[in-house]
N, C-alpha and C positions, 0 to 999 in steps of 0.2 A: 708270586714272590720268589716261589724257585725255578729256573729256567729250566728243569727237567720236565716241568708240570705244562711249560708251552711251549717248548719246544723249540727252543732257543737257542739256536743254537751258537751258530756261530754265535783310530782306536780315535813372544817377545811383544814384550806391551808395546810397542808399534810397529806392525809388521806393514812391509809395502807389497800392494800387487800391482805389479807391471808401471811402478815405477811411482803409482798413487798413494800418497797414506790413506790408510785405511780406518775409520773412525771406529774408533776402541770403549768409548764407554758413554753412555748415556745418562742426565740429568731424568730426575721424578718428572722435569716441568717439560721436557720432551715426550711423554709418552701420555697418551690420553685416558682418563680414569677409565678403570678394568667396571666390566658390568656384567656382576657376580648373578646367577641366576641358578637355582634349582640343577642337579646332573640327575640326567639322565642318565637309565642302567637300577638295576637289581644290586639286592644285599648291602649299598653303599649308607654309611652313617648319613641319618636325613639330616646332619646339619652340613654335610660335606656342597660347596658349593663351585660354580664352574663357570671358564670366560675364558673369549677371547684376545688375544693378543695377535697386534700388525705390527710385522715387523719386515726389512728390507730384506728380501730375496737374496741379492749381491750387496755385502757392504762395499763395495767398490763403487756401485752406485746408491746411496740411499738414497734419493729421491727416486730412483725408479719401481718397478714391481714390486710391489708387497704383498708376503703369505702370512698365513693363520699358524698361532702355536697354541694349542687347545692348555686350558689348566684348569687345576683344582686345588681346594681351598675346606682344611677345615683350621676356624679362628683358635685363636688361644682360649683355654678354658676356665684360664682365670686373668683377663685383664688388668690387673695390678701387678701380676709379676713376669706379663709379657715382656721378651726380650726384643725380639725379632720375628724375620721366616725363616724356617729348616726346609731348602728345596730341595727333594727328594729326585737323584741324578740317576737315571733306569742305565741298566746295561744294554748287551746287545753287540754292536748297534742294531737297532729293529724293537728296542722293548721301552715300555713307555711307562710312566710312576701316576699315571690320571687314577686308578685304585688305593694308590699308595697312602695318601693323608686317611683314608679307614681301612683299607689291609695293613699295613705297618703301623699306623696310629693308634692299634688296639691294642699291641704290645708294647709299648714305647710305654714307660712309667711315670707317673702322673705327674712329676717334675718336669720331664720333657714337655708332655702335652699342655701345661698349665705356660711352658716359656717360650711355645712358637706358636706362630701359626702355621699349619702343614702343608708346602706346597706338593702338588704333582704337576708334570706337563707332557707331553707326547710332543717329542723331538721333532725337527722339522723331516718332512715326509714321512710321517708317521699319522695316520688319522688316528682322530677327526682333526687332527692339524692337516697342512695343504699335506695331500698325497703324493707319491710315486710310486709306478709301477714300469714294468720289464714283460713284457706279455710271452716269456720263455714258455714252451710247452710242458705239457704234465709229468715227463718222464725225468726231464732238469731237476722240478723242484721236489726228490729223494731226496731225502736225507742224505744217501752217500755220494749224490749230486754236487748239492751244495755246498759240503764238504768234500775236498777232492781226494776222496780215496782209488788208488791207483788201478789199471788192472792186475789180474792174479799173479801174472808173475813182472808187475810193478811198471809193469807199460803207464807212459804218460800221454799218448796218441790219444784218447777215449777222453782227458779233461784239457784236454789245448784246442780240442773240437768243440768240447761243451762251452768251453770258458769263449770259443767264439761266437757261437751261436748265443750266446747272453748276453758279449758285448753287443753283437749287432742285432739284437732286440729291444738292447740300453737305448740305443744311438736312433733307431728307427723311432721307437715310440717313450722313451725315456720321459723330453720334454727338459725343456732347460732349468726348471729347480734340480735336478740329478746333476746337472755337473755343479751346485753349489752348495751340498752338503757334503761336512767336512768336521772334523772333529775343533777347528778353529770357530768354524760357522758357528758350532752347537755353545759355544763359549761366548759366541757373541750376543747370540741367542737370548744366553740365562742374564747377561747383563740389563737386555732391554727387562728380562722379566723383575730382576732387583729396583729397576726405575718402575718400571709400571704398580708396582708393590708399595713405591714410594719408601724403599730402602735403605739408608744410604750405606750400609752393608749388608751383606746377606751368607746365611751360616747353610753349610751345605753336608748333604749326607748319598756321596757314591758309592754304587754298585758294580764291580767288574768293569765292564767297558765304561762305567762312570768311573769310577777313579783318575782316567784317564782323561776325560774332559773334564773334572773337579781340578785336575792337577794341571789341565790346559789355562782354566779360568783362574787358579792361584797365579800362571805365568803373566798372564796377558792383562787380567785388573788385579793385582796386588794387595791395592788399597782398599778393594772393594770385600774381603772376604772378611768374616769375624771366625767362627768356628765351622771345621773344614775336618768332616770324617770324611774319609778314605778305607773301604770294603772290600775285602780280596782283590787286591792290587795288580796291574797289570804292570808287565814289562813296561820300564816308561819310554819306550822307541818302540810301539809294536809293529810298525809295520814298514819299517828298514830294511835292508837291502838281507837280514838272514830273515824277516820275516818274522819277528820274532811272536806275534801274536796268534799264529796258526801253528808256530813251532813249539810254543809252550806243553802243547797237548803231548809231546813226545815224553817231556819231563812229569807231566800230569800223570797220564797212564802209568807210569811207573811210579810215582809216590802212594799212587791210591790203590794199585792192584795187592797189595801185600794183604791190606786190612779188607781186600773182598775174598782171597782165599783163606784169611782166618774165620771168618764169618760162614763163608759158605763150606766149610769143612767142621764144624760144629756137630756133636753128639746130638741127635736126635731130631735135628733141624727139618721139616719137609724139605728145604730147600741144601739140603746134605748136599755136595757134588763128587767132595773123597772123603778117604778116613782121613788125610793132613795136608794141611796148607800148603806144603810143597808138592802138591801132586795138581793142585787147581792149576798150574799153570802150564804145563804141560799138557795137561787136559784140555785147554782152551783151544793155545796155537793147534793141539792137533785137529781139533771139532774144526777152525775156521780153514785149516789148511783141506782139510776135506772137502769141506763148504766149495772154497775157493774152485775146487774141480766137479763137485756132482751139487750144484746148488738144490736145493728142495722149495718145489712150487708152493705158492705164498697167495691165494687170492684176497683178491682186495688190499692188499698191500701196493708201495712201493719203491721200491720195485717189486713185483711180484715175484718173488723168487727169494727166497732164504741164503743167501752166498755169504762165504769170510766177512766181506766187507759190511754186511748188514749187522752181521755178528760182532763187528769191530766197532761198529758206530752203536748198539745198544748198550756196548758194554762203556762206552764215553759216557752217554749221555745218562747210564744208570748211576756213576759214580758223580755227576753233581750233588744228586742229595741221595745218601745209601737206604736211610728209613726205606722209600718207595723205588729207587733203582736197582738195589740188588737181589728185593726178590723177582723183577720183570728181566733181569736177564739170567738171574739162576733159571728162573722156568724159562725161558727161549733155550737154554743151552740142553736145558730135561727132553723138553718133546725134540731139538736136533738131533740128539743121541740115539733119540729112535726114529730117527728119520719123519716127525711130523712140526708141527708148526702149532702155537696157540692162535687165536681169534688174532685177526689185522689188526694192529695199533689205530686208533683213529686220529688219523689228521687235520691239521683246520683248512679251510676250504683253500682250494689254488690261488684266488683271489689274495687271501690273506698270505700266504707262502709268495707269491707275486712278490706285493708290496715290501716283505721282509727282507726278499733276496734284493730287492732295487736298493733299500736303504743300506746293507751291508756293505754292496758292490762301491754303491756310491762314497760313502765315509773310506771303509779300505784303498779304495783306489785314487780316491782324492785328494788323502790324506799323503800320499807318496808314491813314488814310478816303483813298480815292482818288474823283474826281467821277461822280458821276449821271448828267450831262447829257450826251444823246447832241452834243446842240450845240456844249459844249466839245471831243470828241472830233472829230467834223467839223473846227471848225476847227483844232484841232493838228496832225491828218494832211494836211492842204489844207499848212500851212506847211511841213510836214516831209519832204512830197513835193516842195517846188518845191525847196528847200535841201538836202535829201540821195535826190536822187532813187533812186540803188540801193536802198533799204531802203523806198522805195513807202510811208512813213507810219507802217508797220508800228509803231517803237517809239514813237509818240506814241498811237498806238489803245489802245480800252476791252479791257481783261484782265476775269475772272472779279468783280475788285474792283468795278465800273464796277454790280454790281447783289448785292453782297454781304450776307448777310443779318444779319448783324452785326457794330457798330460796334467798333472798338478797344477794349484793354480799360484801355489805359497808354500815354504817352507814348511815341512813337520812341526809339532811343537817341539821343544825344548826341556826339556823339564831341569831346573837351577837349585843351589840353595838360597836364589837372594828374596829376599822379603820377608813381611809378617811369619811367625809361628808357630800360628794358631795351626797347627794340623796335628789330627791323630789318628796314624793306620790301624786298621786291625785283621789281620790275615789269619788263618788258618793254617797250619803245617802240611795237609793231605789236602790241598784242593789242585782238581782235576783241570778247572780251566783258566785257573789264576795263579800256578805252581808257587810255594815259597821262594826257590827262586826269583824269580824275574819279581817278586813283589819286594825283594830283600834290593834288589836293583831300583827301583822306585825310592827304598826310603834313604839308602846312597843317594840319589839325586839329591831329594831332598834338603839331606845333610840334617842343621841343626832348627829347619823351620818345623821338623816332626819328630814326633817319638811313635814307635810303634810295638802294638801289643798283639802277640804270638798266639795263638791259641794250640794245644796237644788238641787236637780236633782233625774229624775228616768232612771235606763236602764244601760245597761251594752257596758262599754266603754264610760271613762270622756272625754279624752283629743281630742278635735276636734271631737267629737262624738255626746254623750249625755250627754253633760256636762253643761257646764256655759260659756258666752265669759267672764266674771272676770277669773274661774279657766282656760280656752287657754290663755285666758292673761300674767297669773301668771309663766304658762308650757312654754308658749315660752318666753319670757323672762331669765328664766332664763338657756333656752336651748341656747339660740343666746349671753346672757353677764356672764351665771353663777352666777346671783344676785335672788335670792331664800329670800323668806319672811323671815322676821326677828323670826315670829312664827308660830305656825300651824295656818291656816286662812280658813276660813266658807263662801262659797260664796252663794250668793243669786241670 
């Protein structure tokens, strides 16, 4: 449920491709009845149940190749005041909601649970839906790999290398579902899933990089949505020409670093770093500036090696959720101070890291041309270093996209204010990879189809999360009667 725990890291109702219209929504009597059976896997509610869905590879051709979109199913719990389904939209791209109808569904209050039934699904290239993978070697898929963190003194030669060496691992062994997911695909996706449900609306509840396929699928089926949350909200253009979905991190890091030096400067804390909040950060850049020149060896790690930029990426990934993130980077920054290291972080197996960076590459890159030019990149991380120094360039640097080997296949979404209403945001103020900003930018799109509710909160993921019980309040609510704030409202 929280992307810090897996490591997650890392977005027009007729659109034409290449000149074809493209078939946009699907009847119940199109799709063939779903054959719900027993899921497989541990700890899931034994009523929670599971199926396949076929659906077209390329809607440019739906009569051609058809892949697998795995889902899950727990029914309403009270048949008489069933509404619909709440499909559970995963972030990412790379994380999938097949947990979801019993990890989210045991906190969801019994209004909720009694007026849906709960979908999850694993996006397309996401197993056990059809797969992709990128066979990049082990030293790629770092964490500070992945994310393009620069070298030390903000060189971009080291990720326009790697970001080659990925595309042409895409491209060799990729496989042609990789050039057809797309944040438009994943919206067309959820449609056949509304038909195959036998739907004829369908109420949805996104996360992070969901918000922005939730808010693809309000564009492209209008009519097809009923109730429509939206969960720490992304920029609604993220991956435009400033990039804005890798650049948010710059705005992140700084909303959220304030409330990790008040925390870690705490009277009697084990995890103490100063006597006051204005000295944590100073303390930091210096620890990573060190770093950056005399790294400290890291076995079993990777990178093996303790450097700035590991330093820089624990300190991201600790502030999605602070409960469990800011004690795992107050102790990394403890044992660096004295020049040691805690035990290696466990990671999931390459296989699984493979297939995550395939599906990222995939959607970001597909989703829109991002630049060539090592010289653009130079100079964005030169700016982005001197103005957000914490994040060292990091989210203005070349991703995989920077040497992609093929171009878009369709315009970005759009995101309008024309249609239905039914939406309700609810964002966080301190969230690290969904900034207030860019989420304040979404509900502008918008305009008057949403209303959205604030949280005085830090960490990523409001709703039953890290949120507020005013903003669960206000979320379920208006998920169980459809009765949403009169205006945008600020919870405390």
């Amino acid at each position: 449920m929280k992307q810090i725990k897996r490591n997650a890291s890392l977005i027009a109702a007729s659109a034409l491709l290449f000149g074809l219209a493209v078939p946009l929504t699907a009847s119940a009597a199109d799709a063939a009845p779903l054959e719900w059976t027993r899921c497989e896997g541990t700890g899931l509610d034994p009523r929670q149940q599971c199926a396949v869905l076929s659906v077209p590879m390329n809607y440019a051709d739906p009569g051609g190749r058809k892949i697998d979109i795995a889902l899950s199913r727990l029914p309403s719990e009270k048949p008489s005041a069933r509404r619909g389904a709440l499909l559970m939209i995963p972030g990412g791209p790379g994380g999938d909601s097949l947990a979801g109808p019993t990890e989210k569904g045991r906190h969801l209050p019994q209004p909720v649970r009694d007026a849906y039934d709960l979908i999850g699904f694993a996006p397309r290239g996401n197993p056990p839906s059809t797969p992709v993978s990128c066979h990049v070697g082990h030293s790629d898929l770092a964490r500070t790999k992945l994310l393009p963190w620069p070298g030390a003194g903000g060189s971009v030669a080291g990720n326009m290398a790697a970001a080659r060496r990925m595309s042409d691992a895409c491209a060799r062994d990729g496989g042609e579902l990789l050039r057809h997911i797309s944040t438009k695909n994943n919206a067309r996706d959820i449609d056949r899933i509304r038909a195959a449900l036998g739907e004829r609306k369908l109420s949805s509840w996104g996360v992070s990089y969901g918000t922005y396929v939730g808010a693809a699928y309000l564009e492209m089926f209008p009519r097809r949505t009923d109730r429509i949350v939206l969960d720490s909200n992304d920029h609604p253009d993220p991956v435009q020409a400033q990039r804005a979905w890798l650049a948010a991190f710059e705005v992140g890091v700084e909303d959220n670093f304030p409330e990790f030096a008040k925390w870690a400067s705490r009277p009697g804390s084990p995890y103490r770093l100063a006597r006051t909040a204005a000295e944590v950060r100073p303390l930091f850049s210096r620890l990573a500036a060190r770093l950056d020149r005399r790294p400290v060896p890291w076995p079993g790690a990777n990178p093996g090696k303790l450097n700035g930029n590991v330093l820089r990426q624990t300190m991201l990934d600790g502030f999605y959720d602070p409960a469990d993130g800011y004690p795992v980077l107050a102790e990394l920054i403890l044992a660096a101070k004295k020049g040691t290291v805690p035990p290696a972080p466990q990671a999931p197996p390459d296989s699984a890291l493979r297939n995550s960076a395939a599906v990222v590459a995939a959607t970001v890159c597909n989703d829109a041309a991002w630049p060539r030019s090592a010289a653009t990149y130079r100079k964005d991380v030169a700016a982005s270093r001197l103005k957000y120094p914490l994040t060292a360039g990091m989210p203005r640097n070349a991703m995989v996209c920077a040497a992609w080997p093929w171009q878009p296949k369709e315009p970005p979404v759009r995101v309008t204010d024309r249609g239905p209403s039914g939406v309700l945001l609810i964002q966080n103020e301190r969230d690290v990879a969904t900034p207030l900003s860019g989420a304040l930018k979404l509900r502008e799109a918008l305009g008057r189809r949403a209303v959205m509710v604030t949280n005085d909160a830090t960490g990523h993921g409001a709703y039953l999360d890290n949120g507020t019980a005013c903003g669960d309040t206000l979320v379920s609510r208006f998920l169980a009667t459809g009765e949403r704030p009169r205006k945008d409202t600020h919870c405390r």
